[in-house]
C-alpha positions in Angstrom: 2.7 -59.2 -78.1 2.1 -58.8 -74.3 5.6 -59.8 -73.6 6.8 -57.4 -76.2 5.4 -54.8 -74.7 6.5 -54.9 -71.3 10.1 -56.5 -72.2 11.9 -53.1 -70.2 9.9 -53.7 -67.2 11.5 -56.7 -66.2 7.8 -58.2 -65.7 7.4 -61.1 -67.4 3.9 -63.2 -68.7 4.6 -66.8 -68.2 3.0 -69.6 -70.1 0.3 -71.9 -68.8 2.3 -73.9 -65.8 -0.7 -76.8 -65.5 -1.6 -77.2 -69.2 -3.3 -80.8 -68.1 -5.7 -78.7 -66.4 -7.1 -77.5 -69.1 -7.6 -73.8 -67.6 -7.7 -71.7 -70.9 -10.7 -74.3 -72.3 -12.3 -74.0 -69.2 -12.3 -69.9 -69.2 -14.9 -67.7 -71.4 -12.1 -66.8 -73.7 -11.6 -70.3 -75.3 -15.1 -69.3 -77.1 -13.1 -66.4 -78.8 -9.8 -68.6 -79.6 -12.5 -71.1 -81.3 -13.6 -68.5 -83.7 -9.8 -67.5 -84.6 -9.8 -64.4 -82.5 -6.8 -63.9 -80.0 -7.5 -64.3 -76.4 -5.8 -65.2 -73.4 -6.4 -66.1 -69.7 -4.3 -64.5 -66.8 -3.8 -65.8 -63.6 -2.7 -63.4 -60.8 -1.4 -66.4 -58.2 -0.1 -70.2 -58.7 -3.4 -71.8 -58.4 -1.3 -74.7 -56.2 0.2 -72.5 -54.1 -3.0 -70.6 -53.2 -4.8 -71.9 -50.3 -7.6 -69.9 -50.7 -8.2 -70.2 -54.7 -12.0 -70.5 -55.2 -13.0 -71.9 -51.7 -15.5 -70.7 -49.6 -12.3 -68.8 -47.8 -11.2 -66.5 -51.5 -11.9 -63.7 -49.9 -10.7 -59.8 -50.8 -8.3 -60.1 -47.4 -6.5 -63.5 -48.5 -5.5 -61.6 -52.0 -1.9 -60.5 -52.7 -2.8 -57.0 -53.8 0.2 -55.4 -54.0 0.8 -58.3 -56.8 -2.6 -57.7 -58.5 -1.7 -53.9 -59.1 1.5 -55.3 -60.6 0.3 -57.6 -63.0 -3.0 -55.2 -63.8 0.3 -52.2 -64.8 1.4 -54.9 -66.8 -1.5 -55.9 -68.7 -2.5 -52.1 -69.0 1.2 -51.7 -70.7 0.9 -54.9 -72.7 -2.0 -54.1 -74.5 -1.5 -50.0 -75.3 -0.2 -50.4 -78.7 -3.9 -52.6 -79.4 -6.0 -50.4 -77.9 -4.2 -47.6 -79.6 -4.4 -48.9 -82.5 -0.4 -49.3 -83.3 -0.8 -52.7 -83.0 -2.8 -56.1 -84.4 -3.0 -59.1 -83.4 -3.6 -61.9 -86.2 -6.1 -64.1 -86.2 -5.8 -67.4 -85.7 -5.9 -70.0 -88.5 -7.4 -73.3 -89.2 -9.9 -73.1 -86.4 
């Protein structure tokens, strides 16, 4: 639906690129995808390519703001139609 929604920007959501890791089970939204409800995780930066990603050095000057504005637009876009109602995700099944 995110993708959908932001199709004519050009921006595009892309899946999980290190699904060994196990990122989304590791996040607070897996609880929610357990009980059927839709969730997802978003990462703002290639966790392998960021130096700084959660070391004692993650600090507001090492971030690629320009690129978290972007990605926030995006999300904001994405999830209009939900939040206004024009839209609705379906639950999961068999969970």
């Amino acid at each position: 639906m995110l993708q959908k929604n932001v199709a004519e920007t050009g921006f595009v959501f892309f899946p999980d690129p290190y699904p060994s890791q196990n990122l989304f089970y590791r996040s607070d939204n897996a609880r929610f995808a357990q009980m059927g409800i839709p969730a997802h995780t978003i990462s703002s930066v290639q966790i392998d390519r960021d130096r700084f990603y959660h070391s004692v050095n993650d600090e507001l000057h090492t971030l690629d703001v320009e690129n978290l504005c972007v990605i926030v637009r995006a999300i904001a876009l994405g999830m209009k139609p939900l939040v206004m109602g024009e839209a609705t995700p379906e639950r999961i099944r068999d969970r």
